[in-house]
HTML snippet that shows the backbone in 3Dmol.js (N, CA, C, O; Angstrom):
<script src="https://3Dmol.org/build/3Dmol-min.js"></script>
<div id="view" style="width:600px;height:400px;position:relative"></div>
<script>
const pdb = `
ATOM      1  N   UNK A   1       0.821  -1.200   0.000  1.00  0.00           N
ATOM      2  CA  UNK A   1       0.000   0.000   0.000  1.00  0.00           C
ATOM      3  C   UNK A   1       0.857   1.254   0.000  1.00  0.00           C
ATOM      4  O   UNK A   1       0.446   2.246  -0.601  1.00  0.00           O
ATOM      5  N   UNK A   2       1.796   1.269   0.512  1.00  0.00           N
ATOM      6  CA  UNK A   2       2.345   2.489   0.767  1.00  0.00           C
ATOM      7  C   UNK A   2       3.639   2.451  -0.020  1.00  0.00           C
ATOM      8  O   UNK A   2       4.355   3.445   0.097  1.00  0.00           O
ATOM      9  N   UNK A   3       4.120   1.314  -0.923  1.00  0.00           N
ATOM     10  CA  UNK A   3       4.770   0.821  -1.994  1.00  0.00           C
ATOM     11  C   UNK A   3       6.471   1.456  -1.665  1.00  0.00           C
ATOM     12  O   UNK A   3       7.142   2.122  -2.454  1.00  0.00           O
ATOM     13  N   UNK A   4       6.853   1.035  -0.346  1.00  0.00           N
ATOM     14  CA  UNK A   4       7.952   1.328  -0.018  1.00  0.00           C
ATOM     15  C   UNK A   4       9.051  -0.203   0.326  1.00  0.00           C
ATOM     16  O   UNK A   4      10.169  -0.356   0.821  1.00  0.00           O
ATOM     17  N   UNK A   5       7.950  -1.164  -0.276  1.00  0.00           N
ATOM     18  CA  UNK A   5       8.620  -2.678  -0.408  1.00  0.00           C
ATOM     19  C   UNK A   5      10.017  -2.806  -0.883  1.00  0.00           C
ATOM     20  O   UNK A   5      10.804  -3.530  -0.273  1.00  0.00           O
ATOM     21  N   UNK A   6      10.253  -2.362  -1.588  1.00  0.00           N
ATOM     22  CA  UNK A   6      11.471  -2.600  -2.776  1.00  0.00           C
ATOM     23  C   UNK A   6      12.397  -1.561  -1.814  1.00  0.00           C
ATOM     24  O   UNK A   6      13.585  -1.758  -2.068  1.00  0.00           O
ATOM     25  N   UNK A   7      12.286  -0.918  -1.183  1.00  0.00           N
ATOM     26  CA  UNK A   7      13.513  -0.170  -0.230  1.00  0.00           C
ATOM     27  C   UNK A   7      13.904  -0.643   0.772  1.00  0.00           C
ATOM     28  O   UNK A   7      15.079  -0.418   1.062  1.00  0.00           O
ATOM     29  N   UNK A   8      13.284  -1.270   1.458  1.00  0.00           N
ATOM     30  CA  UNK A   8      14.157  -2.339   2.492  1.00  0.00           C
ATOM     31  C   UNK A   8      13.082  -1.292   3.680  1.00  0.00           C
ATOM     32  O   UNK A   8      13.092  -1.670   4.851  1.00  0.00           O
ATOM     33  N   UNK A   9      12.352  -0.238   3.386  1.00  0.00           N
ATOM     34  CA  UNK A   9      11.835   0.072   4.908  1.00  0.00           C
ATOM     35  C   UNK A   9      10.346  -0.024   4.931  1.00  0.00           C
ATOM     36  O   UNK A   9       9.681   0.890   5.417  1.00  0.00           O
ATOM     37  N   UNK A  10       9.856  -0.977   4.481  1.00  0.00           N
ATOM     38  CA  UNK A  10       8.530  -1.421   4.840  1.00  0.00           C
ATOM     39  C   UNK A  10       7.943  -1.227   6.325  1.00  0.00           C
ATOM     40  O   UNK A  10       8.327  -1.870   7.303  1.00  0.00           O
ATOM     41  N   UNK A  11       6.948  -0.233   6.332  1.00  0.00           N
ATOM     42  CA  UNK A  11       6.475   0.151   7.567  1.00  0.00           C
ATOM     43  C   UNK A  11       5.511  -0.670   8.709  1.00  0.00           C
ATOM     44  O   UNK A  11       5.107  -0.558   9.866  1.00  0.00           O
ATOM     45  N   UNK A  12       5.442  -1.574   7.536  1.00  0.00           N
ATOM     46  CA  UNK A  12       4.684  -2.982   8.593  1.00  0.00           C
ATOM     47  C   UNK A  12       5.849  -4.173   8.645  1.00  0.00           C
ATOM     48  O   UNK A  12       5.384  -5.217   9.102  1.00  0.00           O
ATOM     49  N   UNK A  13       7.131  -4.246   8.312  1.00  0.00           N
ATOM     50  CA  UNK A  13       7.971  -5.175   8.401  1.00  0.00           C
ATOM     51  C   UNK A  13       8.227  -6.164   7.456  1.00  0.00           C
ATOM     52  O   UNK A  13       9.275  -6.807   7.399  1.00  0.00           O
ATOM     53  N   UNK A  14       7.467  -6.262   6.867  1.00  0.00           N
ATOM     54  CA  UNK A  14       6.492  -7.449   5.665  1.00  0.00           C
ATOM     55  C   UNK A  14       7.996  -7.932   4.672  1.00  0.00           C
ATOM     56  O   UNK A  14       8.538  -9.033   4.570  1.00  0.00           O
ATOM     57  N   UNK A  15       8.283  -6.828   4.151  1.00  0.00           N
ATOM     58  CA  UNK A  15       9.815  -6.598   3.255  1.00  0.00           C
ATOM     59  C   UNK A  15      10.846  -6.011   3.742  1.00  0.00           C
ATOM     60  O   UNK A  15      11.357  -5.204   2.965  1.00  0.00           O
ATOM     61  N   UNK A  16      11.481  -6.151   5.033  1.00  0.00           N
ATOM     62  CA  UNK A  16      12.428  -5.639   5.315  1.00  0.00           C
ATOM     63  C   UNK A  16      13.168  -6.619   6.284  1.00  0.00           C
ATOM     64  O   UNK A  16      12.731  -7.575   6.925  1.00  0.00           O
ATOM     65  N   UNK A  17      14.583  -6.018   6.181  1.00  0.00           N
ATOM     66  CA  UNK A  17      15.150  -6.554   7.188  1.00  0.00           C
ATOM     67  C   UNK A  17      15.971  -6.233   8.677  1.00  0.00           C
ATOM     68  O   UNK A  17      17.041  -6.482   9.233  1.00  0.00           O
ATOM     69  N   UNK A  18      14.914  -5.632   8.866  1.00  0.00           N
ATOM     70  CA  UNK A  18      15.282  -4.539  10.138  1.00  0.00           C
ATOM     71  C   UNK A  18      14.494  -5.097  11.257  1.00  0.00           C
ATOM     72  O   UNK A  18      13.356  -4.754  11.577  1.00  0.00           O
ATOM     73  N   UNK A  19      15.407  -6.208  11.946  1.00  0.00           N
ATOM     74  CA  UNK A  19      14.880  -6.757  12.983  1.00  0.00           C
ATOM     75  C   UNK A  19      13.793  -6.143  13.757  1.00  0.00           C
ATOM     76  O   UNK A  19      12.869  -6.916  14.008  1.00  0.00           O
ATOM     77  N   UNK A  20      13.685  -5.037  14.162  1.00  0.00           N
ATOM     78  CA  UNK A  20      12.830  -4.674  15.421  1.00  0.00           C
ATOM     79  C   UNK A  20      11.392  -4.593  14.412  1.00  0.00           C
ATOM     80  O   UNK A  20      10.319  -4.990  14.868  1.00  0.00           O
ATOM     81  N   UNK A  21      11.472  -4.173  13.343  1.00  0.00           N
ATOM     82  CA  UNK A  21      10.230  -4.068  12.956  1.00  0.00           C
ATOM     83  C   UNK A  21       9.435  -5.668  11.972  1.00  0.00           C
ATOM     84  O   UNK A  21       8.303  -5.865  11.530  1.00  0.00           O
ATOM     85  N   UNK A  22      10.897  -6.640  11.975  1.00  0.00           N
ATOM     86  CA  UNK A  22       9.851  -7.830  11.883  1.00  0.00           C
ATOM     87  C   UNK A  22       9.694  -8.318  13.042  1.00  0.00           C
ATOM     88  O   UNK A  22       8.737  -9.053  12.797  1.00  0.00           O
ATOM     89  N   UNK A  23       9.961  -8.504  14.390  1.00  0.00           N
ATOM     90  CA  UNK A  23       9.599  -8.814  15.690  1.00  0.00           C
ATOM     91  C   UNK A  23       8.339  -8.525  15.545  1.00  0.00           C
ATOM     92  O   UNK A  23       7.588  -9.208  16.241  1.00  0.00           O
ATOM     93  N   UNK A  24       7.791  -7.643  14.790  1.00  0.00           N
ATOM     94  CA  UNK A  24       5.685  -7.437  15.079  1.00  0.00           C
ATOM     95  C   UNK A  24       4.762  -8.465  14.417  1.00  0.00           C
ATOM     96  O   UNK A  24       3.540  -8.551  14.546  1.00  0.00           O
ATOM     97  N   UNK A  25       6.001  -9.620  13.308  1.00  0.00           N
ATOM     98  CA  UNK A  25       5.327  -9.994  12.341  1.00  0.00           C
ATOM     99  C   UNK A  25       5.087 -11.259  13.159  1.00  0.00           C
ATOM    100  O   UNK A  25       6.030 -11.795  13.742  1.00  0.00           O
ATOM    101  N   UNK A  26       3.775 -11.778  13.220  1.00  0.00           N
ATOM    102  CA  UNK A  26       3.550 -13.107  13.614  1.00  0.00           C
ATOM    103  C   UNK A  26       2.411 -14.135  12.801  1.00  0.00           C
ATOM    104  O   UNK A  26       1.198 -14.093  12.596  1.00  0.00           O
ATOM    105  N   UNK A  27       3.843 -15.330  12.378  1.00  0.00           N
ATOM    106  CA  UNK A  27       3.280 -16.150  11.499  1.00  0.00           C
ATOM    107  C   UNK A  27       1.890 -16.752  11.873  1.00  0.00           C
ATOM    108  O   UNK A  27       1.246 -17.327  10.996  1.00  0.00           O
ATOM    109  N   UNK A  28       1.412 -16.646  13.117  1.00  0.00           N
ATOM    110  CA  UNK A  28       0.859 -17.631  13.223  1.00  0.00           C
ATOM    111  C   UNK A  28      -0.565 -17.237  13.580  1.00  0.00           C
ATOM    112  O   UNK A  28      -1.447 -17.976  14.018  1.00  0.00           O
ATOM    113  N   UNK A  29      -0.637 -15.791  13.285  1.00  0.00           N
ATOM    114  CA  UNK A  29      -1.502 -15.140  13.149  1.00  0.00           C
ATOM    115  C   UNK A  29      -2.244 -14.675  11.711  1.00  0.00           C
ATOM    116  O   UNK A  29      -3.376 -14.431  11.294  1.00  0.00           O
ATOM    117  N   UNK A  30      -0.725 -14.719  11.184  1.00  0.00           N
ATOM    118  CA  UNK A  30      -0.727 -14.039   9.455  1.00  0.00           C
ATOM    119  C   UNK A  30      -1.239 -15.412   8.771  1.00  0.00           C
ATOM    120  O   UNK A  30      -1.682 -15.161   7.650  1.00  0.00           O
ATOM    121  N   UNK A  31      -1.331 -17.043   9.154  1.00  0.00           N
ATOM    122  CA  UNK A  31      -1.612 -17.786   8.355  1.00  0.00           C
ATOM    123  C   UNK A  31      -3.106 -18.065   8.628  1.00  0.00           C
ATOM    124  O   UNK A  31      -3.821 -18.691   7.845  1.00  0.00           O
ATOM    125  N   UNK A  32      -3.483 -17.593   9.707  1.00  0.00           N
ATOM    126  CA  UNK A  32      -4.911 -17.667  10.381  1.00  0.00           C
ATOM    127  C   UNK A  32      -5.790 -16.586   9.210  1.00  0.00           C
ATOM    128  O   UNK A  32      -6.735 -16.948   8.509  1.00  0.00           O
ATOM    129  N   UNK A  33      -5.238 -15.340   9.239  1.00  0.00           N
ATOM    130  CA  UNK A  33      -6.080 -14.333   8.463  1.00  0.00           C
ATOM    131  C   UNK A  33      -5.466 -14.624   7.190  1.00  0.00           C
ATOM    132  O   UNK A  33      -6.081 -13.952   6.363  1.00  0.00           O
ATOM    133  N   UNK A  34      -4.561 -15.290   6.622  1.00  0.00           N
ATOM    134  CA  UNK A  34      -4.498 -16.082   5.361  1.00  0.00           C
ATOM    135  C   UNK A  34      -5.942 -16.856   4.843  1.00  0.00           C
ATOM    136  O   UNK A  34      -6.855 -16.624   4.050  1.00  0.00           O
ATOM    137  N   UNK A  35      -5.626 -17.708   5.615  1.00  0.00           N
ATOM    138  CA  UNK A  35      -6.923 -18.844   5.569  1.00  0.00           C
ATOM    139  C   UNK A  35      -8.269 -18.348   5.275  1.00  0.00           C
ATOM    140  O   UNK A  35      -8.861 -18.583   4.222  1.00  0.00           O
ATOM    141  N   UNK A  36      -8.862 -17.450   6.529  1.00  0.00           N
ATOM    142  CA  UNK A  36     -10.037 -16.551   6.601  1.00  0.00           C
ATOM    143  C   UNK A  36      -9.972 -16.247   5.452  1.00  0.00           C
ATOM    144  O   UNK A  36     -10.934 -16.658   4.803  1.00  0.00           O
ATOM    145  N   UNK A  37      -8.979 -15.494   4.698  1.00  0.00           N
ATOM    146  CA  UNK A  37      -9.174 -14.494   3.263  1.00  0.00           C
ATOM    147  C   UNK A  37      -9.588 -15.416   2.160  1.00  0.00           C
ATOM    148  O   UNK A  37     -10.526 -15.304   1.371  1.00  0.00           O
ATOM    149  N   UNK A  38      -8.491 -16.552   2.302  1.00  0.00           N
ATOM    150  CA  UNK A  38      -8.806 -17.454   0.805  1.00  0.00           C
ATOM    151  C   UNK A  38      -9.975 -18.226   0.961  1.00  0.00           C
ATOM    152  O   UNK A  38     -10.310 -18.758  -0.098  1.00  0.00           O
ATOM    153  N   UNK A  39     -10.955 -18.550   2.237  1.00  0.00           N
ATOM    154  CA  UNK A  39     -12.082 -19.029   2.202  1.00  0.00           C
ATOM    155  C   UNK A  39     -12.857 -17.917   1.920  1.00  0.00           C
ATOM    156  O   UNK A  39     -13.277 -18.025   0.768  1.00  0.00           O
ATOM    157  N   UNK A  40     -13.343 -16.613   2.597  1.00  0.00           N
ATOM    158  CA  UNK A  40     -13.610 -15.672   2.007  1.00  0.00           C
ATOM    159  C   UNK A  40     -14.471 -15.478   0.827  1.00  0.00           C
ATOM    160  O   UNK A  40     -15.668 -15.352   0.568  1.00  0.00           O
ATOM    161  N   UNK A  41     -12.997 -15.520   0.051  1.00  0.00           N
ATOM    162  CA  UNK A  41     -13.456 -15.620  -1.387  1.00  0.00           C
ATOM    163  C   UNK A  41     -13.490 -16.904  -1.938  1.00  0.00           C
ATOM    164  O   UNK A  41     -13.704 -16.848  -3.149  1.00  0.00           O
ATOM    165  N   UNK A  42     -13.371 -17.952  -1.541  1.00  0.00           N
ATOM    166  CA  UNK A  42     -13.924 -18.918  -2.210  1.00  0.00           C
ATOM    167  C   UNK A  42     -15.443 -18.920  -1.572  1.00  0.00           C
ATOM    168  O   UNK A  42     -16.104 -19.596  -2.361  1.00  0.00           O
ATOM    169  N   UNK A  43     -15.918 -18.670  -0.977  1.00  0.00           N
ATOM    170  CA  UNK A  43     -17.221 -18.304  -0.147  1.00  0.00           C
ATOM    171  C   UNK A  43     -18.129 -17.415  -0.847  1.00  0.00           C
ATOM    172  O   UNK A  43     -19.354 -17.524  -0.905  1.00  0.00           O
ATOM    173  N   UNK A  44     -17.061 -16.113  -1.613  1.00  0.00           N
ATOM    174  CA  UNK A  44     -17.629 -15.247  -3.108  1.00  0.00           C
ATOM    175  C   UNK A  44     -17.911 -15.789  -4.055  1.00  0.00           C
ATOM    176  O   UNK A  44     -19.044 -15.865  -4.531  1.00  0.00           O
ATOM    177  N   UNK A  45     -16.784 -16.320  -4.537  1.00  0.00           N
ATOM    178  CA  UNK A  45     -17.194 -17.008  -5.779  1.00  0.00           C
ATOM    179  C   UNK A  45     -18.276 -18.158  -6.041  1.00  0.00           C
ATOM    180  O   UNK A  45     -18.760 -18.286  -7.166  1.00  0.00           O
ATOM    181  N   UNK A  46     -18.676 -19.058  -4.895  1.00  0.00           N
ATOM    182  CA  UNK A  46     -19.715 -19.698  -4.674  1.00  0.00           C
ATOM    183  C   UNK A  46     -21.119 -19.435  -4.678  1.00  0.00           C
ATOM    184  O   UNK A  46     -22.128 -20.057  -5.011  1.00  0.00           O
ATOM    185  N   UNK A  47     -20.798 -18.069  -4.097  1.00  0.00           N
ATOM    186  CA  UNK A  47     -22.053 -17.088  -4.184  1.00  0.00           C
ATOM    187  C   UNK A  47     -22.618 -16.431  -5.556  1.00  0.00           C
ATOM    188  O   UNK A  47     -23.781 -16.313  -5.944  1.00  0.00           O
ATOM    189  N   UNK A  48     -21.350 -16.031  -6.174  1.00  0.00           N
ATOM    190  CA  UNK A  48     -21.680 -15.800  -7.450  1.00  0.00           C
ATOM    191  C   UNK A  48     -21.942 -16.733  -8.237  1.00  0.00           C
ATOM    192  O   UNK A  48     -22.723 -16.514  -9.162  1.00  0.00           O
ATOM    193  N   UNK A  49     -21.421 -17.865  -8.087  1.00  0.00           N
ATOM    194  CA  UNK A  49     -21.414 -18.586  -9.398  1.00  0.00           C
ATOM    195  C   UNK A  49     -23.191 -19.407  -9.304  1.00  0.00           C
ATOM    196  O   UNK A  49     -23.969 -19.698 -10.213  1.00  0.00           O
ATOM    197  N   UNK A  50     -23.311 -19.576  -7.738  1.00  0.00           N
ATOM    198  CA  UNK A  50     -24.567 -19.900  -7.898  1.00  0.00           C
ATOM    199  C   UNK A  50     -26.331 -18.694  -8.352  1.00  0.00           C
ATOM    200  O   UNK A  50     -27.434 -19.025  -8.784  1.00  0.00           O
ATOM    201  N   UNK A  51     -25.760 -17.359  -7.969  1.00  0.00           N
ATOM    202  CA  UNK A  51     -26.081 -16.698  -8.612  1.00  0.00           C
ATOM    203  C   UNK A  51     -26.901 -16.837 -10.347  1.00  0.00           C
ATOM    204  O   UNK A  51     -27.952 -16.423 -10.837  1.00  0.00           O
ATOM    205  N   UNK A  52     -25.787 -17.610 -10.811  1.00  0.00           N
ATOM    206  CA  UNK A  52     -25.333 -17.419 -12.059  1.00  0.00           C
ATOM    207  C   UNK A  52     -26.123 -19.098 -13.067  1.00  0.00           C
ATOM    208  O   UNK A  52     -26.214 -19.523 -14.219  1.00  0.00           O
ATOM    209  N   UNK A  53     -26.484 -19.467 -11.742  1.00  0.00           N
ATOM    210  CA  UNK A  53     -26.926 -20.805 -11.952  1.00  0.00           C
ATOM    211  C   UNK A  53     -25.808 -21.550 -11.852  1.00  0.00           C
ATOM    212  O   UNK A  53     -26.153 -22.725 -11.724  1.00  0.00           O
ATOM    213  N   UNK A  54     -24.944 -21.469 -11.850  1.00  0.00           N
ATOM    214  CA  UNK A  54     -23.290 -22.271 -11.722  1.00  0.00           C
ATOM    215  C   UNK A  54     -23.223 -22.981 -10.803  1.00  0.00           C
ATOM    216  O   UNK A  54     -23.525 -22.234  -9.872  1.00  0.00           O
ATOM    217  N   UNK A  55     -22.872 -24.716 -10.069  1.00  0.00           N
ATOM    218  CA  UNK A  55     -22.642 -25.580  -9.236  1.00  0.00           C
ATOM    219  C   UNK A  55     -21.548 -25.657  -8.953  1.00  0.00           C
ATOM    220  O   UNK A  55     -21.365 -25.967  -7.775  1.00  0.00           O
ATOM    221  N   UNK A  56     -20.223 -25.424  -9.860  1.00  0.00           N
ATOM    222  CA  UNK A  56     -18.914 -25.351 -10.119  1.00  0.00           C
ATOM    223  C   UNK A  56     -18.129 -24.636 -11.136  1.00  0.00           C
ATOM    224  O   UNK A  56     -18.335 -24.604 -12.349  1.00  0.00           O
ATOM    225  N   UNK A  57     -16.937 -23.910 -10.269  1.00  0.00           N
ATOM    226  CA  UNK A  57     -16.071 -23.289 -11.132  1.00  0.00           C
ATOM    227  C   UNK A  57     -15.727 -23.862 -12.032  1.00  0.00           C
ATOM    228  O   UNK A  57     -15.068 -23.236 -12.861  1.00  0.00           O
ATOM    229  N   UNK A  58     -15.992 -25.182 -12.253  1.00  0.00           N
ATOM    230  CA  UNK A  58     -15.178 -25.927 -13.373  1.00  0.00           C
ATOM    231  C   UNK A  58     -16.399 -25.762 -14.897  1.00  0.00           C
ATOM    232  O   UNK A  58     -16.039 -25.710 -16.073  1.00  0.00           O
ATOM    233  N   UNK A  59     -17.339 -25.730 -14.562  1.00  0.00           N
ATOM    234  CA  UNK A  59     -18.303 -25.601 -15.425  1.00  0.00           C
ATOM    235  C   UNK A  59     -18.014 -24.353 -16.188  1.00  0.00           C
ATOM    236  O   UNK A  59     -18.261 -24.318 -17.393  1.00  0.00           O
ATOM    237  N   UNK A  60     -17.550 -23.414 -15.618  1.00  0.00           N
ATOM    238  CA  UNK A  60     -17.027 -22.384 -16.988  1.00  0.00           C
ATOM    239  C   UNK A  60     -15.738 -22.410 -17.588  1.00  0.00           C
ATOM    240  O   UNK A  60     -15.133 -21.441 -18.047  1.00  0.00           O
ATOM    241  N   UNK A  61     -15.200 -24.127 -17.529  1.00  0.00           N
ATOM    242  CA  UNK A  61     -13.869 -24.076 -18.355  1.00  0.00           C
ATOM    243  C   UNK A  61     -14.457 -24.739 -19.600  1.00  0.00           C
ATOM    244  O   UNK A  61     -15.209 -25.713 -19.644  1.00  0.00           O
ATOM    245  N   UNK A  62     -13.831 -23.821 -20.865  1.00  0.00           N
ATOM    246  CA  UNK A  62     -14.865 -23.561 -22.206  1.00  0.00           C
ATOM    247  C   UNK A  62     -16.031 -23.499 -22.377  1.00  0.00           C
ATOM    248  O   UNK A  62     -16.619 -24.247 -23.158  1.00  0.00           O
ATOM    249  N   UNK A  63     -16.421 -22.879 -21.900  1.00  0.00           N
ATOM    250  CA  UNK A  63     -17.826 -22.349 -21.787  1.00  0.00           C
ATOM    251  C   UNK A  63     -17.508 -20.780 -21.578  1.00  0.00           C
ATOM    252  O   UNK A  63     -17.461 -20.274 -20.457  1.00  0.00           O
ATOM    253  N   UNK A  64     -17.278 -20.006 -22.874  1.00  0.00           N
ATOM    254  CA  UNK A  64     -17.233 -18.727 -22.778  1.00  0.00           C
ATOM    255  C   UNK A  64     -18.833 -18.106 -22.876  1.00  0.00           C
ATOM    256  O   UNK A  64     -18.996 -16.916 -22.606  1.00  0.00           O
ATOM    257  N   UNK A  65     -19.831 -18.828 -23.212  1.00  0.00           N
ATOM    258  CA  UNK A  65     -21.298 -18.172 -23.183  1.00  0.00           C
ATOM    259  C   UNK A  65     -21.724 -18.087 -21.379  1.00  0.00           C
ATOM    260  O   UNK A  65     -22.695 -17.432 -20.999  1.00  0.00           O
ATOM    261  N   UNK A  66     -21.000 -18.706 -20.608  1.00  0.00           N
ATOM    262  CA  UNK A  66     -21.468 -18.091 -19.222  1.00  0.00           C
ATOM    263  C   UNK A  66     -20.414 -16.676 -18.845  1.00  0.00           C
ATOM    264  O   UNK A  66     -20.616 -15.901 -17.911  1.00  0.00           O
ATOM    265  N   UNK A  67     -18.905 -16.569 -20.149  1.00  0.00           N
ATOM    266  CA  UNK A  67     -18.388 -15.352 -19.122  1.00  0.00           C
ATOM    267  C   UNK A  67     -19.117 -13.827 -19.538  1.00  0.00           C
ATOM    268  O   UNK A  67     -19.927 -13.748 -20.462  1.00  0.00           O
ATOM    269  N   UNK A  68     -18.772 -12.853 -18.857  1.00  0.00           N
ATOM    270  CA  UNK A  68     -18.768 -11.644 -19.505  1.00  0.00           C
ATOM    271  C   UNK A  68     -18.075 -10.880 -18.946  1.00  0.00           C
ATOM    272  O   UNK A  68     -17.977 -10.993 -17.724  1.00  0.00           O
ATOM    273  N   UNK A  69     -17.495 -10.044 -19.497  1.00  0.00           N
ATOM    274  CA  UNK A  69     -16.850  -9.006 -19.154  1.00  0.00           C
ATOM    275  C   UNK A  69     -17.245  -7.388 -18.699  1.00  0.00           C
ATOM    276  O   UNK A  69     -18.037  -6.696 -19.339  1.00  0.00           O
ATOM    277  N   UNK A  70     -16.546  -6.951 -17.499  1.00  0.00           N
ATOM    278  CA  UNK A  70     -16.772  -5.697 -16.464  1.00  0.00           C
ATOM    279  C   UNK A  70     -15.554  -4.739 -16.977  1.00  0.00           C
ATOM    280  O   UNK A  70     -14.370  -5.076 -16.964  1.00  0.00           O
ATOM    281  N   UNK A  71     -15.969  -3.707 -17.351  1.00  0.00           N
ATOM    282  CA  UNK A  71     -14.943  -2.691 -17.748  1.00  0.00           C
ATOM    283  C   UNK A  71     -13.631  -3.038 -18.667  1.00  0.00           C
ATOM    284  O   UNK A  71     -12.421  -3.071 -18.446  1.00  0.00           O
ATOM    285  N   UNK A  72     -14.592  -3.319 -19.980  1.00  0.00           N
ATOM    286  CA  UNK A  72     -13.995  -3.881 -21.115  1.00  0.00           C
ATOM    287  C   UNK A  72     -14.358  -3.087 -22.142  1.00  0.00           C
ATOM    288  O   UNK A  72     -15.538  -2.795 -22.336  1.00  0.00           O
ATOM    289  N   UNK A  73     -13.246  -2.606 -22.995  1.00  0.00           N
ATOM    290  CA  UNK A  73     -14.216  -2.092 -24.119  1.00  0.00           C
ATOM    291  C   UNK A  73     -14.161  -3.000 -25.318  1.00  0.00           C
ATOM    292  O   UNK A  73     -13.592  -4.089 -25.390  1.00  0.00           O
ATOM    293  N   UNK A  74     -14.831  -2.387 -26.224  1.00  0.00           N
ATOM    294  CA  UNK A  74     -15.962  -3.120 -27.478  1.00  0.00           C
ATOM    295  C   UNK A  74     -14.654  -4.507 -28.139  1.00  0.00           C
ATOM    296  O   UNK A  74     -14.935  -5.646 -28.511  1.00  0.00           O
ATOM    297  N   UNK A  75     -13.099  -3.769 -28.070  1.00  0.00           N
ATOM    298  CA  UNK A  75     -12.199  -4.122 -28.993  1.00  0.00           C
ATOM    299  C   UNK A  75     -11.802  -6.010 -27.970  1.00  0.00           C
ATOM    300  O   UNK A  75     -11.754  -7.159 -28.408  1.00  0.00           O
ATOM    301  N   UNK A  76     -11.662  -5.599 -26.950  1.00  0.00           N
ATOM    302  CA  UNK A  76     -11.287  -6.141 -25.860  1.00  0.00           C
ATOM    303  C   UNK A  76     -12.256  -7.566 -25.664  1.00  0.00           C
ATOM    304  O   UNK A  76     -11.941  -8.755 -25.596  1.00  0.00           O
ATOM    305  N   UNK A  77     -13.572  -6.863 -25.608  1.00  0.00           N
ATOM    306  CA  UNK A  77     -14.382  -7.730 -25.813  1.00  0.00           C
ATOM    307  C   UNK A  77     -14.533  -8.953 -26.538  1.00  0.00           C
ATOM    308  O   UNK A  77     -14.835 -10.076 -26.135  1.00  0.00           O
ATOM    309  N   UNK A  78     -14.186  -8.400 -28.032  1.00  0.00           N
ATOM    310  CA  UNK A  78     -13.975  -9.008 -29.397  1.00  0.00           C
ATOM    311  C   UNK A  78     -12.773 -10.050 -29.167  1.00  0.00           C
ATOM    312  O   UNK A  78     -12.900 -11.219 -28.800  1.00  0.00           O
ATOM    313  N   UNK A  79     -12.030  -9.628 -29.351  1.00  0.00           N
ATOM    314  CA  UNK A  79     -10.816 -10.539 -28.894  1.00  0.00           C
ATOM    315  C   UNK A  79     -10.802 -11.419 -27.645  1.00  0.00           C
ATOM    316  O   UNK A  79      -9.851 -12.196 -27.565  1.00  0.00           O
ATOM    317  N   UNK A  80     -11.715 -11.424 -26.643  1.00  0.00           N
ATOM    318  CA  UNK A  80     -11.744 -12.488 -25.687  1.00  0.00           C
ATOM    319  C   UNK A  80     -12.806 -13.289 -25.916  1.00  0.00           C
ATOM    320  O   UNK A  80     -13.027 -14.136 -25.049  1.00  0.00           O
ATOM    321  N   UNK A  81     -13.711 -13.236 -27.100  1.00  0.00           N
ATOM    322  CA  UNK A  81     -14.811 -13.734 -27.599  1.00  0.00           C
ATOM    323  C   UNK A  81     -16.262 -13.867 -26.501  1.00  0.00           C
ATOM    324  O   UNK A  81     -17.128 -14.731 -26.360  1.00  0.00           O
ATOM    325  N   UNK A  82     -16.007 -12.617 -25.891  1.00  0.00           N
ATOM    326  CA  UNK A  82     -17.586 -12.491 -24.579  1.00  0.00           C
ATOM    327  C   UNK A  82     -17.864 -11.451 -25.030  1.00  0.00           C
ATOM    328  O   UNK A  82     -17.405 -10.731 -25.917  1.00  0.00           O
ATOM    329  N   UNK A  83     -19.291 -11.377 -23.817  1.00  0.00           N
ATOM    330  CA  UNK A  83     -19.722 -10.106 -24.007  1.00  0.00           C
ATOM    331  C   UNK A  83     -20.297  -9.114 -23.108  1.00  0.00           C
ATOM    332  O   UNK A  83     -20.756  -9.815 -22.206  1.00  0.00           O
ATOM    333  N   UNK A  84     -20.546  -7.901 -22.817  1.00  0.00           N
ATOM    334  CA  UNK A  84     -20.345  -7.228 -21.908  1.00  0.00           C
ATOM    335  C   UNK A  84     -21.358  -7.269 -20.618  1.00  0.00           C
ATOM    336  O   UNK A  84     -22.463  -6.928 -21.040  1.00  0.00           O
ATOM    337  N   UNK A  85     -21.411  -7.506 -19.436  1.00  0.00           N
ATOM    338  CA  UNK A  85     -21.845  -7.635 -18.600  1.00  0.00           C
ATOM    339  C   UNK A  85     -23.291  -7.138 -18.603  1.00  0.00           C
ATOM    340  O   UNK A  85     -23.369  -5.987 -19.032  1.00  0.00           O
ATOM    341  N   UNK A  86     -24.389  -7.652 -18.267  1.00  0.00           N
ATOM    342  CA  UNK A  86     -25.588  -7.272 -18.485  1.00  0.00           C
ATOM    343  C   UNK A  86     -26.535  -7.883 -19.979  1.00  0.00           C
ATOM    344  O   UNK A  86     -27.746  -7.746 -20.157  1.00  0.00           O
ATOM    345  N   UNK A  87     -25.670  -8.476 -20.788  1.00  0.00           N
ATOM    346  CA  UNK A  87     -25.844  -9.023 -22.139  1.00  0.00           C
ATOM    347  C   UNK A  87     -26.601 -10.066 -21.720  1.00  0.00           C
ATOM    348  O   UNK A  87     -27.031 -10.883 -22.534  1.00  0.00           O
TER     349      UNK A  87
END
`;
const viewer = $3Dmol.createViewer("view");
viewer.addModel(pdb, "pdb");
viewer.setStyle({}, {cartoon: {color: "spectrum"}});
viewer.zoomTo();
viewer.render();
</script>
């Protein structure tokens, strides 16, 4: 967020190597709200897809008549062979 990664002084510790400020980092907390996040959204996408009439993510592999595209224009469109959201 604050895109100071690549300098070595990351203000949450995350990318750096300045002991006192990874002492705050704790794995075993960070894999807990890992987890939470990637269920999360697999928890979204479930939601949507049933939305959508969808049972499984796998059901839209080749099956471009269920995708569409969000902030695409006309050219973009064309070339990914969908069509624009609301279609």
């Amino acid at each position: 967020m604050c895109q100071s990664c690549s300098t070595g002084k990351c203000n949450w510790g995350i990318a750096t190597q300045n002991p006192e400020l990874v002492k705050r980092l704790n794995p075993d907390i960070a894999y807990e709200r890992l987890i939470n996040l990637l269920t999360a959204w697999n928890n979204e996408i479930k939601e949507m897809l049933g939305g959508m009439g969808i049972n499984a993510i796998d059901s839209l592999r080749g099956n471009r008549l269920m995708l569409r595209g969000v902030g695409l224009n006309l050219k973009e469109l064309e070339i990914l062979g969908i069509k624009h959201a609301g279609e």
